[in-house]
C-alpha positions in Angstrom: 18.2 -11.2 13.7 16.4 -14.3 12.6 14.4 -15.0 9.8 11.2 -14.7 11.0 12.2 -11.6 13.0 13.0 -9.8 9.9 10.1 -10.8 8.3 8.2 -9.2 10.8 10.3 -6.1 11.3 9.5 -5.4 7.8 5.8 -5.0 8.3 6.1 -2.8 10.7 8.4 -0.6 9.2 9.6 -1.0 5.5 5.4 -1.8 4.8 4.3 0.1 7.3 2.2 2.3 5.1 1.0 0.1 2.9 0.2 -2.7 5.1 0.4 -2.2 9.0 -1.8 0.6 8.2 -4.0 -0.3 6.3 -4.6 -3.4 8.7 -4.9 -1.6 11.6 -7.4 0.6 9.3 -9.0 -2.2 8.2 -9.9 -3.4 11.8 -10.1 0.0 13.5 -13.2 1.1 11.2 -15.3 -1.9 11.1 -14.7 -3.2 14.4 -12.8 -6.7 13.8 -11.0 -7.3 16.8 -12.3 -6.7 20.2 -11.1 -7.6 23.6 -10.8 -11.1 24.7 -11.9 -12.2 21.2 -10.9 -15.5 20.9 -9.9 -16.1 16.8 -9.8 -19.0 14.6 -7.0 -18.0 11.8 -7.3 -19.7 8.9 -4.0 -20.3 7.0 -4.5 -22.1 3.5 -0.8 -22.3 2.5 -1.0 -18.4 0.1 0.2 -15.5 1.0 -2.3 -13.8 2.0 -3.2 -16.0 4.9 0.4 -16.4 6.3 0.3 -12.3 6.1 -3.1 -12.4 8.0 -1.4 -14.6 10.8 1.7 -12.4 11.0 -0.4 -9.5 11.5 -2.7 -10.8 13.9 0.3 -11.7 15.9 1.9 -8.4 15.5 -1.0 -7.0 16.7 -1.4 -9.4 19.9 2.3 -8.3 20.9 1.8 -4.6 20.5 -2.3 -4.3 20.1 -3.6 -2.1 22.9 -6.2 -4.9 24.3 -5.9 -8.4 24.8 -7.4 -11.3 22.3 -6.8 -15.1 21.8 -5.9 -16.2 18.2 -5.6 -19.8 16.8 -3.8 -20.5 13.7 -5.6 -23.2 11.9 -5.3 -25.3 8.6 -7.0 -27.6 7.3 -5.6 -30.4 5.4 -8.5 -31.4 3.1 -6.5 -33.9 1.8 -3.3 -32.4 -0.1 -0.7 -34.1 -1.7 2.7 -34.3 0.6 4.5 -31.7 -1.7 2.1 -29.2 -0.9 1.2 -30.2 3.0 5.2 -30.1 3.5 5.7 -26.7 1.9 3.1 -25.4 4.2 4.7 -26.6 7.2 8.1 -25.5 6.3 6.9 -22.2 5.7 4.7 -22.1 9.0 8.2 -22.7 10.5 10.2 -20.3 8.2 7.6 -17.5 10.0 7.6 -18.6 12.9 3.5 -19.0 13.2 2.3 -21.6 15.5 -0.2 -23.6 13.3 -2.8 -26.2 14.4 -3.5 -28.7 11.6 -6.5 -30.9 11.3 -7.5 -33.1 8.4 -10.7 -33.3 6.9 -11.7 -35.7 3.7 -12.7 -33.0 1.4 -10.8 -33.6 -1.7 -12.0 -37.7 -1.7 -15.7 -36.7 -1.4 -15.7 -34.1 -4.1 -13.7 -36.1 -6.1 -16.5 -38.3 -6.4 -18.9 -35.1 -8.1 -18.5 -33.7 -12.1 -20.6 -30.9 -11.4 -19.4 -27.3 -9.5 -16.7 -29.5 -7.7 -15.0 -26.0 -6.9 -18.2 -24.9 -5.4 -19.1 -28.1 -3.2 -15.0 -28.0 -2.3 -15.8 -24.3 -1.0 -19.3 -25.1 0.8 -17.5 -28.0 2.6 -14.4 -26.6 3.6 -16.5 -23.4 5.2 -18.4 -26.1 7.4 -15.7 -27.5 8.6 -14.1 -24.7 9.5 -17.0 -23.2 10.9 -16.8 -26.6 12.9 -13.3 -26.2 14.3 -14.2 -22.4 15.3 -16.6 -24.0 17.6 -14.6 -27.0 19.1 -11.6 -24.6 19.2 -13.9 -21.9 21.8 -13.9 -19.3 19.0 -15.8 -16.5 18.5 -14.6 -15.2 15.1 -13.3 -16.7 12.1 -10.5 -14.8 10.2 -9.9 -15.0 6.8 -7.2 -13.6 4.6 -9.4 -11.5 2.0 -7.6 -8.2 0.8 -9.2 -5.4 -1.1 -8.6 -6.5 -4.9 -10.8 -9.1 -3.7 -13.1 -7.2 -2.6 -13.7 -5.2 -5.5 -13.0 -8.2 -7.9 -16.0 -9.7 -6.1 -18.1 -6.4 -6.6 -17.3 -6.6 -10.4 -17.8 -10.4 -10.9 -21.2 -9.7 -8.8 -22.2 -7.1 -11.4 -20.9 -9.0 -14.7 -22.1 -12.7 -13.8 -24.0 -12.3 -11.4 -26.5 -9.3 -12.1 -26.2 -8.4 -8.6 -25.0 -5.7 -6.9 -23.0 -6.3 -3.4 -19.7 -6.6 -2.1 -17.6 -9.0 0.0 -18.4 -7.5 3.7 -15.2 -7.2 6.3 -17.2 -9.2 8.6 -20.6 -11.5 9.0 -22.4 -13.1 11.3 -22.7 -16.5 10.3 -26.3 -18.1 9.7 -26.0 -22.0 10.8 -23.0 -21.8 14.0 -24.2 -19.2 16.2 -21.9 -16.6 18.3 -19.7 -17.0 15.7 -18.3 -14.4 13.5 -16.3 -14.5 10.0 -13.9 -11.1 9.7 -11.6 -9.9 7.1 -8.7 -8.3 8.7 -7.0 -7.0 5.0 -10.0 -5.7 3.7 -8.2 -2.4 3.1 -5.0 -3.5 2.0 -3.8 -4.1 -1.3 -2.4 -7.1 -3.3 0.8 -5.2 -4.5 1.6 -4.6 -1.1 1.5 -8.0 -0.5 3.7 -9.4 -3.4 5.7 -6.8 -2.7 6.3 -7.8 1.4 6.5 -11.1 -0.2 9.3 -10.7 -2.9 11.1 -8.2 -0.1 11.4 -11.0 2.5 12.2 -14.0 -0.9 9.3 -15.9 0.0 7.3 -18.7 -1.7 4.0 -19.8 -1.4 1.6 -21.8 -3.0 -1.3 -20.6 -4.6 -3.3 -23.4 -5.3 -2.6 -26.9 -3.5 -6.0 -28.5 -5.3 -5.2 -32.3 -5.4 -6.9 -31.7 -9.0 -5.1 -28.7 -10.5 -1.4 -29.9 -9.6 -0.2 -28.0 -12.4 -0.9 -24.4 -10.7 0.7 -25.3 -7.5 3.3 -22.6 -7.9 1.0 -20.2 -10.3 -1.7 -18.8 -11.1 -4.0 -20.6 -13.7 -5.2 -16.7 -15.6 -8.2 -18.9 -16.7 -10.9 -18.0 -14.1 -13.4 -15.1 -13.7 -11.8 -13.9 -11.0 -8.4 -13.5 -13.2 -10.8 -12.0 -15.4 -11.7 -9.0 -13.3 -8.4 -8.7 -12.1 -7.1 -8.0 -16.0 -10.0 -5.7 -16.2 -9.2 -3.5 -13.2 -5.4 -3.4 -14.4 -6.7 -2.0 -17.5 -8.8 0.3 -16.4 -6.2 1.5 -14.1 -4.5 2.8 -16.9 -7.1 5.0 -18.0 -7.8 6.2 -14.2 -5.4 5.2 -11.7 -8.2 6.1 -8.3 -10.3 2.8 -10.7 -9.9 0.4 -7.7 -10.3 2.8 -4.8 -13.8 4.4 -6.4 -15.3 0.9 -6.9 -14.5 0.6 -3.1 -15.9 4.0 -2.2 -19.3 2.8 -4.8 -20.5 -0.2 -2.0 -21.4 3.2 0.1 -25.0 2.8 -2.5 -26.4 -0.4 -3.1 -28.2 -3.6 -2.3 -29.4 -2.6 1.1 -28.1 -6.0 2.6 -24.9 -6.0 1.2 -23.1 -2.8 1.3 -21.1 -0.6 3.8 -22.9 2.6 3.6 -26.0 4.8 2.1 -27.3 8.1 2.1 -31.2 8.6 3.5 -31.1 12.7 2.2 -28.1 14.4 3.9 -28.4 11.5 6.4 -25.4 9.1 6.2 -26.0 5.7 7.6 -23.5 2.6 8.1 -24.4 -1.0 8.0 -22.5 -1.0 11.6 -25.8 0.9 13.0 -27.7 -1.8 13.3 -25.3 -5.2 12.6 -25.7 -5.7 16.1 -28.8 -5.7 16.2 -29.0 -8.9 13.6 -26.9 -11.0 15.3 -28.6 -14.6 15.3 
């Protein structure tokens, strides 16, 4: 059996639980994937997206309806360490990828304040802009659930807000296009684990301006932050995670799953529809 064969094999069996399932949960109950979807990918280089794409292409073999899936990065300008490594690992899992280069890194290298967040902004356009040369109708991203919840707390802490990161959105400036998040329900530890099973590396940061995390994590950022504070907390209640999951079901009427109107349960699915642009 080849590489990428075992790789595979191991999702749908050794990780079944903790990832097939929960993927296939993930897109079952908010309505991902539909027939003849045609899907714009997007692989960064992490594990998380090269997951995503092996899913998605797990499900297009055995799924029981048929879609169209791209798998797309974006070169925003990375050095050739970190462009090569994501190439030999595209090959390593077999996952046809699609690159196209964008000038992302020179122009934000040009700005001292929120690079990170004009870096973000830009790279969504042009994705956004691919999706729509490319004939796509969704956009999928490789989210997972700690980051869903991490994004709940940093929402809460920093941002005096409270909402969640939504498995799927209709986007405001490209219309007929659709972002999802097909791991919304499964779990990082699944996902290092899957990843340590099969020996693989990945990079977790390919910034042209953060070199030095290439290979690692930086534990600087409010996001690392949150994810201390969950691991914590975990001690003290191990369900911690899952019932800040379950907690989206109450708040900020634009930005959660699910709320109760008296003994009436209601879904943001009633009417998302209804709001496409």
């Amino acid at each position: 059996m080849k590489k990428h064969e075992e790789i595979e094999r191991s999702i749908i069996t050794k990780f079944r639980k903790d990832i097939w399932s929960r993927f296939i949960k993930g897109v079952s109950d908010y309505e991902l994937i539909k027939e003849n979807d045609n899907i714009m990918v997007c692989i960064s280089g992490g594990k998380d997206s090269f997951l995503l794409a092996k899913c998605i292409e797990e499900l297009k073999k055995h799924g029981k309806f048929k879609f169209d899936a791209h798998y797309v990065v974006m070169d925003p300008g990375y050095n050739e360490y970190n462009r090569k490594f994501i190439e030999d690992n595209a090959k390593i899992l077999n996952v046809p990828i699609e690159i196209f280069e964008s000038n992302i890194f020179d122009v934000v290298s040009t700005v001292d304040k929120s690079p990170c967040y004009l870096c973000a902004r830009m790279r969504r356009g042009c994705l956004y802009n691919k999706a729509k040369e490319l004939g796509c109708n969704k956009i999928a991203l490789g989210h997972h659930f700690d980051d869903v919840i991490e994004t709940t707390l940093l929402s809460m802490f920093y941002g005096s807000e409270i909402k969640t990161m939504m498995p799927k959105l209709h986007s405001d400036n490209f219309e007929n296009i659709e972002l999802i998040r097909p791991l919304y329900c499964v779990k990082e530890e699944a996902i290092i684990a899957w990843k340590k099973y099969n020996e693989l590396t990945f990079i977790n940061c390919a910034c042209r301006f953060t070199e030095g995390c290439s290979l690692i994590n930086d534990g600087t950022s409010k996001r690392r932050e949150m994810k201390e504070l969950i691991k914590k907390m975990r001690k003290i209640n191990s369900s911690i995670d899952q019932n800040i999951f379950k907690a989206m079901d109450n708040v900020n009427m634009d930005c959660i799953l699910g709320w109760k109107d008296g003994k009436e349960k209601h879904s943001f699915l009633d009417d998302y529809d209804d709001n496409e642009n």
